[in-house]
C-alpha positions in Angstrom: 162.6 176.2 77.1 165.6 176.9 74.9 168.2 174.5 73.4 171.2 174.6 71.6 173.1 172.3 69.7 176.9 172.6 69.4 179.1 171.1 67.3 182.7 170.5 67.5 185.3 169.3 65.9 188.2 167.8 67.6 192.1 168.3 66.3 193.3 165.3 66.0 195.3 163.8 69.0 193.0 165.6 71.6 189.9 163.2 71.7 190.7 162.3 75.4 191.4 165.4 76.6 188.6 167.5 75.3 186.0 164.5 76.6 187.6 164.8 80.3 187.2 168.7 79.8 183.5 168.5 78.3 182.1 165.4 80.8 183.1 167.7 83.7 181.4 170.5 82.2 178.5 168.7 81.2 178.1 167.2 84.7 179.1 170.6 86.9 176.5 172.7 84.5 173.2 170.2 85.0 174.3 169.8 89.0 175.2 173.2 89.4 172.8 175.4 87.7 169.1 175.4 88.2 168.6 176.2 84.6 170.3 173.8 83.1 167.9 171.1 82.8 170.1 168.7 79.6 173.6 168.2 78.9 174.5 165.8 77.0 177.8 165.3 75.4 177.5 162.8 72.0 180.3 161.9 69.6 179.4 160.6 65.7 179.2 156.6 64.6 181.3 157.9 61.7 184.1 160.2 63.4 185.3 159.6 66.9 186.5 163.6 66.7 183.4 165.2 65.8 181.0 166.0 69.1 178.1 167.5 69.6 176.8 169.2 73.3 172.9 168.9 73.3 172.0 171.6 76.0 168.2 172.9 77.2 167.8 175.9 79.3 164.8 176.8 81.3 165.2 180.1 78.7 168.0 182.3 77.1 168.3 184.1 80.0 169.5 180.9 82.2 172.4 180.0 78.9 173.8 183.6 79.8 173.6 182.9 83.0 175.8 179.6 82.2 178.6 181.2 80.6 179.1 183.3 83.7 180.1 180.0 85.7 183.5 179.0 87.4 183.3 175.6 85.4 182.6 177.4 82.0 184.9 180.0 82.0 187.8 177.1 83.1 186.7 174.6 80.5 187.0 177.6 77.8 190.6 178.1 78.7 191.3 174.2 79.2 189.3 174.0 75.3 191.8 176.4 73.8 193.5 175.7 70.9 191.6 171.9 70.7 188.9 172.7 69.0 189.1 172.9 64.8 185.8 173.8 63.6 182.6 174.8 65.7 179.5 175.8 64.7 176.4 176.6 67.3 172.4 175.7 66.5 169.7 177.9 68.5 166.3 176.5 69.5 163.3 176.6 70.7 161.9 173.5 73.0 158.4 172.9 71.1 157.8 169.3 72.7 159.8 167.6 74.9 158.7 163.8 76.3 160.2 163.1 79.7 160.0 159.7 81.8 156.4 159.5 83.7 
């Protein structure tokens, strides 16, 4: 399994807007796409702006696969010019526990 970790940073004013954008996302991508197994969509205790999108994949090939969606490409264009500072963290899936 892979994962990646994504954080953004919200301009202030758009907090709302980019959590409508992102929940829809989050929600279409794990429905939508048999290789999306985890989206999760988490905001900081210490700054209601800064959110990071925890995301597993079956692999690499199924994140690609992701970025080719409807609901991706339209959340990119809806994201534009919210976002102040990204940065993205790659992973492997080593261990993951899951409810019996």
């Amino acid at each position: 399994m892979f994962c990646i970790v994504v954080k953004n940073t919200v301009k202030a004013g758009y907090r709302e807007q980019y959590l409508a954008i992102m929940k829809e996302n989050a929600k279409a991508s794990v429905e939508n796409e048999a290789g999306c197994l985890v989206f999760d969509v988490l905001v900081t205790q210490q700054d209601d702006h800064c959110f990071y999108l925890y995301e597993i994949y079956i692999n690499e090939a199924a994140l690609a696969a992701h970025k080719q969606t409807t609901h991706y490409l339209e959340s990119r264009k809806q994201l534009a010019g919210l976002i102040e500072d990204q940065s993205v963290l790659r992973c492997d899936v080593m261990h993951q526990n899951l409810p019996s």
